[in-house]
N, C-alpha and C positions, 0 to 999 in steps of 0.2 A: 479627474476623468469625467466624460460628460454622458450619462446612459440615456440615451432617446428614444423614446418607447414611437412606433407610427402603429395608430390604432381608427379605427373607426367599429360600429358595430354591422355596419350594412357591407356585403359582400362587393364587388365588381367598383368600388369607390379608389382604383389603385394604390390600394396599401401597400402591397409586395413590390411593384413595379419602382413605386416610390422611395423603399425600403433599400431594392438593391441599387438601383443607381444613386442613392444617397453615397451608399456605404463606399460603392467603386467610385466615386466621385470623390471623397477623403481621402481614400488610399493613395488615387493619381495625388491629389495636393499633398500628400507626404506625413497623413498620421496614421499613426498604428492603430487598425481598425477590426473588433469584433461583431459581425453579424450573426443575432441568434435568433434561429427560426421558431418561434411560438405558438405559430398552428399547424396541427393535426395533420391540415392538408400539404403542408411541405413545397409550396411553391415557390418559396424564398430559394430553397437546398437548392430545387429541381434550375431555377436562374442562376446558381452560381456551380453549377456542372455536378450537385451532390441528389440523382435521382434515389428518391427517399424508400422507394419499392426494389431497388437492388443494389445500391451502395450505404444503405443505414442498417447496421444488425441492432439485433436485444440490446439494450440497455448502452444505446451511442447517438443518444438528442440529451436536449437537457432533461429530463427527466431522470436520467442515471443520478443528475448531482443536486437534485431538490427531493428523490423519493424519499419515503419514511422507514424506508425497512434495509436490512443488512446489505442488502444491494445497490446502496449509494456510491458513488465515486466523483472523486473530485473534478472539476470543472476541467482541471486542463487535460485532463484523459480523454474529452471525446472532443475536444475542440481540434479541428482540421485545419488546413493550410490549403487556401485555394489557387486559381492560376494565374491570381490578383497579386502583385506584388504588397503586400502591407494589408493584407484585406482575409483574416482567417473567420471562420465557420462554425457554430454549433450546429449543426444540421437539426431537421425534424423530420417526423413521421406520426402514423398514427398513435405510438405508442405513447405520445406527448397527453393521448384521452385518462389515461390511467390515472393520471395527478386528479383530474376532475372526478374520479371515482374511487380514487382512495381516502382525498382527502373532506369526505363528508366525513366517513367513519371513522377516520381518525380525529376530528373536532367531535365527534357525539362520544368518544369514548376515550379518550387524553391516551390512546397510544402512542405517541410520537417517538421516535426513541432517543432523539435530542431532544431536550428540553429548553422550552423556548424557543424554538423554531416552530412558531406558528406558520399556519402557510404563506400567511402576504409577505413573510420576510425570507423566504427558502432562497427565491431568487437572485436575491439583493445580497444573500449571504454567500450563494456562489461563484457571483460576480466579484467579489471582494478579493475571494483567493485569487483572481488573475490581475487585480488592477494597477498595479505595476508594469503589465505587460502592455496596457492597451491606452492610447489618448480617445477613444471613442468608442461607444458599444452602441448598436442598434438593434433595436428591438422589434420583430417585425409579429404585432401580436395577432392573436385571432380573432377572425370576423365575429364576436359573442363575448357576452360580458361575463364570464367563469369564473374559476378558480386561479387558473394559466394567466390571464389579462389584467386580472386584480393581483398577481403576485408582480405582474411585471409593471406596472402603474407603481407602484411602492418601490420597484425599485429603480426607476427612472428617475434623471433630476429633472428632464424638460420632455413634450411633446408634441406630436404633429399628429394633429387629427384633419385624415384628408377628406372630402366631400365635394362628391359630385354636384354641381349647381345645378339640378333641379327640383320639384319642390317635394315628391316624395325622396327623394336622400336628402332633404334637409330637414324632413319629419323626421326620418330616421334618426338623423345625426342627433333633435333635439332629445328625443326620447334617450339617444343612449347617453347622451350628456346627463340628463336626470337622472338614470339609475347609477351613473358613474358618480355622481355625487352623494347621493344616498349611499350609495354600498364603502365608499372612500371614506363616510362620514364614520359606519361602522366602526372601517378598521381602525381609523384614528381615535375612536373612543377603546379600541378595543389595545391601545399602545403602540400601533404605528405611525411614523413619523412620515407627513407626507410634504414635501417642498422642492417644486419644480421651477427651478429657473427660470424657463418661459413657456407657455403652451401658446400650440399655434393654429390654427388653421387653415388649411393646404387646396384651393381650387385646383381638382383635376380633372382632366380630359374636357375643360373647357373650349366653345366653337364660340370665335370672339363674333362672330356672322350670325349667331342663334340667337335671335333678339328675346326668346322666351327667360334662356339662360344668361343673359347680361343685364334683367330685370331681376332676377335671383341673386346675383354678384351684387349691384349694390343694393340690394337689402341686407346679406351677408356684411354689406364693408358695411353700413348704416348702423347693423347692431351690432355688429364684433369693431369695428374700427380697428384699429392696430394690430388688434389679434389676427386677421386675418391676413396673411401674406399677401406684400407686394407683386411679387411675380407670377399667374397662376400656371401650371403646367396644361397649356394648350392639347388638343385632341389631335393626336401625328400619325398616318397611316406609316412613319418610320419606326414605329415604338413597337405598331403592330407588329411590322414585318417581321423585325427584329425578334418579337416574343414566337413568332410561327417557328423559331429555329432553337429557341430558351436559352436567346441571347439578349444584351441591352445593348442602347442606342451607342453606347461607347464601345461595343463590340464591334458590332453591324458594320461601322465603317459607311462613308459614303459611296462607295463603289456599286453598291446594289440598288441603290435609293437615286429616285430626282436629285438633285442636288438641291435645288431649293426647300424640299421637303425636311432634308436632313436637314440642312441649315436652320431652317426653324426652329422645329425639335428641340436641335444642338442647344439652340440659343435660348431657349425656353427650358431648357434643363438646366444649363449652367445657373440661369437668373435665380430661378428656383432653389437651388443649393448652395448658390453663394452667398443668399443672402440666410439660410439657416447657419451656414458657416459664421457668418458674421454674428449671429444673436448667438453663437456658443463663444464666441471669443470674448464677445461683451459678459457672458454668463464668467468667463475666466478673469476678467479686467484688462483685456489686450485690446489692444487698437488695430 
């Protein structure tokens, strides 16, 4: 099973956007897919029809099946079935804050009430009860480098860290790449196991016209080289429209759109995910 965490630290860098059409994007090609919503703010649910302020009760994101106290429940209890054929749902809400505020004071004071389940591996451990079920889980983590982002990095085998091509979100992006390595280093001193297939990085909302930002791009391809995706997800007033209704471009349909608009998009999506497709088959040994 392949768990792909899409993380950046800087807000508006289309993490979520990139997350769901990842996910709906596996499901049309035919694997059994989990999307589990990681931040607070619940944009992931609210794109795949699960609004987090009236369809998420108490204790139904993941937090039910990573908290420390008698109120834990197994993973497949709050996992939903969406209107994605092969494409089911951890939703989130804010209740997902709680992990970052319990779990100081349970490392200052070893209440856990499993043993061994430090927090980087809660995640990793509740992902495990379903993996039978699923050929792909996506992790749509949060804008902020926490508790919740550090559990889900640990328990990812590969990554997509997306960044917007200009040069403050590429400040951003380096800074949060430092502290993602420092605080990584921790855990791994501290007995977690960390080994990701491939980490990547994802140009998005790129304007191939914006000569500021295709100065940024290959500086990006200069010092990341490989790492950095082939294909970058171009800037589509289709993506917008689409998100004006908390739908994706494979919802949207051309009917509402230019057609050449969508067409791009379309084509700029597919590149985009086919070729993550590919680095997870290769992560497999398949051709």
């Amino acid at each position: 099973m392949q768990v792909l965490a899409v993380t950046n630290f800087k807000g508006g860098s289309g993490k979520t956007t990139t997350s769901a059409h990842l996910a709906q994007y596996l499901a049309l090609a035919g694997y059994r897919v989990l999307a589990i919503d990681l931040d607070p703010q619940a944009s992931l649910s609210a794109l795949l029809g699960v609004l987090p302020e009236l369809h998420v009760g108490h204790n139904e994101t993941l937090y039910a099946a990573i908290r420390y106290d008698e109120g834990r429940r197994p993973l497949r209890d709050v996992i939903r079935h969406t209107y994605f054929d092969g494409l089911d749902l951890v939703p989130g809400n804010l209740e997902l804050m709680e992990f970052e505020h319990t779990t100081p004071k349970v490392l200052a004071d070893g209440s856990a009430s499993d043993a061994g389940a430090i927090f980087f591996a809660r995640v990793a451990s509740a992902i495990d009860e379903v993996a039978d079920d699923y050929d792909v889980v996506v992790i749509d983590c949060p804008p902020q480098l926490g508790f919740l982002t550090l559990a889900g990095l640990c328990a990812a085998t590969s990554m997509i860290v997306t960044v917007h091509p200009q040069m403050l979100d590429v400040s951003s992006m380096s800074q949060f790449l430092l502290m993602t390595r420092d605080l990584l280093g921790v855990v791994r001193d501290a007995g977690g196991t960390l080994k990701f297939d491939f980490v990547r990085y994802l140009l998005t909302r790129y304007e191939p016209q914006d000569a500021p930002q295709t100065k940024v791009v290959a500086l990006l391809r200069n010092l990341f080289d490989d790492h950095v995706l082939t294909s970058p997800m171009v800037k589509s007033a289709a993506i917008s429209d689409a998100g004006l209704t908390k739908q994706t471009l494979y919802e949207i349909g051309p009917g509402n759109l230019t057609r050449s608009t969508y067409d791009r998009a379309m084509e700029s999506l597919t590149m985009v995910n086919g070729e993550i497709e590919d680095l997870m088959k290769l992560a497999w040994g398949r051709t």
